[in-house]
Steps between C-alpha positions, in 0.01 A plus 500: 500500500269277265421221641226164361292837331514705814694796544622537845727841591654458835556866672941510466548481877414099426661231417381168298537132429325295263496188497360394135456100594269572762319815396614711770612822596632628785530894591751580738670782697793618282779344792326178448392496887149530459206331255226772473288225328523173239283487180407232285282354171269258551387261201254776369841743487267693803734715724509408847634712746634374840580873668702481864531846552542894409419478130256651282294358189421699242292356213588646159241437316454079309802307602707764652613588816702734753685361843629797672593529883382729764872617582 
């Protein structure tokens, strides 16, 4: 997914919501019953990543990046 410049691939086991008004993104378990983390833009269109639990960054290189789980 291509998102403000970034390109973000979430692993397929993951679900997401984006919520364009507020800059946000929210990475999910695929039955919706767990958030794995929420990520948003700030005024600079810097990532920042609010992780909760069992997920995996991956930086891609200049604006891209990899959310995987450790399931």
């Amino acid at each position: 997914m291509k998102i403000n410049e970034w390109t973000i691939d979430i692993s397929e086991n993951l679900k997401t919501y984006w919520d364009k008004d507020n800059k946000r993104l929210a990475v999910l378990t695929k039955d919706d019953d767990e958030i794995h983390l929420t990520l948003e833009f700030d005024e600079e269109n810097n990532v920042v990543i609010h992780p909760r639990w069992n997920v995996n960054f991956i930086l891609n290189g200049e604006k891209s990046i990899k959310i995987t789980t450790n399931s």
